[in-house]
Each structure stands twice: as C-alpha cells, then as structure tokens.
N, C-alpha and C positions, 0 to 999 in steps of 0.2 A: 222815756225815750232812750236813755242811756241804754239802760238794762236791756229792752229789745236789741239795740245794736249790738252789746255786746256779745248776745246771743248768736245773732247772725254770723257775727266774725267766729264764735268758736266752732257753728256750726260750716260754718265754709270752710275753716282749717281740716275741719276732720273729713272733709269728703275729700282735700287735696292729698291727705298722709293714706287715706286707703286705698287706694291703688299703689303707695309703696310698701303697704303691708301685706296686700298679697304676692307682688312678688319677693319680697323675702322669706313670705312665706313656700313657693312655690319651688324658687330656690334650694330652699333646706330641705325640699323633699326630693330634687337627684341626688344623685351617687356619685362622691366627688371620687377620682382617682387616686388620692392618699387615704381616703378610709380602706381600715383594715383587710375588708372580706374584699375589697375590688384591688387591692394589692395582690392578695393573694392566688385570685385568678387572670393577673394582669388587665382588669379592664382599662380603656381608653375610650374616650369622649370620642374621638375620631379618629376609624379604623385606619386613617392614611398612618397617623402617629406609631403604631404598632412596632415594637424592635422587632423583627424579623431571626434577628439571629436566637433572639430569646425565645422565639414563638415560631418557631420554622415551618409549623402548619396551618399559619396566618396566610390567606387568600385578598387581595384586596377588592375581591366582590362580597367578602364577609364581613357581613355591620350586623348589629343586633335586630332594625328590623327584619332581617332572612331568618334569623335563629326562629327557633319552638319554643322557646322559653320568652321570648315578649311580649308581651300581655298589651293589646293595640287595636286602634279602631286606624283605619286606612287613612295617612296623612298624618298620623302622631309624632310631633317632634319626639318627646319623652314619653315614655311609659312604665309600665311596670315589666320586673322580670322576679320568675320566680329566684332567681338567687338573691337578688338584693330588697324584697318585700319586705317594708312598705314602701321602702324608695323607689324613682324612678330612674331609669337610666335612656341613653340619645340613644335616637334609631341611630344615627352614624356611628352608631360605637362599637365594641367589638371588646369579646375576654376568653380566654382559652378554653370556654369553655359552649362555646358555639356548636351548636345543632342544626344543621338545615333544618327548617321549615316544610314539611309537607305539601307540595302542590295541590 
C-alpha cells in the first residue's frame, strides 16, 4: 500500500512540473533582445519600444507579423523568422530589417 501511494504522489508531481517545462521550454525558443544577431538588427518585442532616432525608418504600423520574413499561421503570437531560425520572434515586434509582406 505504501509503495502504491508513493507512486501516485511521484506520478502527480510530474504531471504538475510539465506544463512548467514546456514553458521554459517555449520561452528559450524566442529571441530575446540582448542576444547578439537581434542587437545587431535592432530587434524589439514591441514595435511601440522602437528608438526612433536610431531607426528613423521605423513606421509604427511595422511589427513583424507585416514583414515577408515571418514564418505564421494567422493569429501567431510568436513565430519563426528567417533571420533568427530556430528561434521565434512576436508578431508585435519589429528589427531593421522589415519587408512588407506581399498582399
């Protein structure tokens, strides 16, 4: 009888820890703003954030879901972009290096 129970408790612990492990995992697959390559083409999580003076061809109708480069099904918070593959990066985001999207 122990044994059983203790069973159960180890098994009910691990179904509470996995849904924290996918998001940490989920997490570690955006594109934070201090890693290197989204430095370098000034990305931001959210295009409002944008220095302006830095990026003076910053529009604030430009987020990354408008870009050609985000890889998306309609309604993706995050996605992929071909510059930061395999990461994901926000639709609300935006990096100097934005492309309209094709109508």
């Amino acid at each position: 009888m122990v044994d059983l129970t203790r069973r159960l408790l180890i098994v009910a612990a691990g179904g509470l820890l996995a849904p924290a492990v996918v998001i940490a995992q989920d997490e570690a697959q955006h594109v934070k703003e201090t890693d290197a390559n989204a430095v370098e083409v000034g990305y931001r999580e959210n295009s409002a954030d944008v220095d302006e003076t830095k990026f003076p061809t910053h529009s604030s109708d430009q987020k990354c879901a408008g870009c050609a480069l985000f890889q998306y099904r309609t309604g993706d918070v995050w996605a992929g972009c071909i510059l930061f593959a395999p990461k994901q990066v926000a639709a609300t985001g935006w990096c100097n290096q934005w492309f309209k999207r094709p109508s």
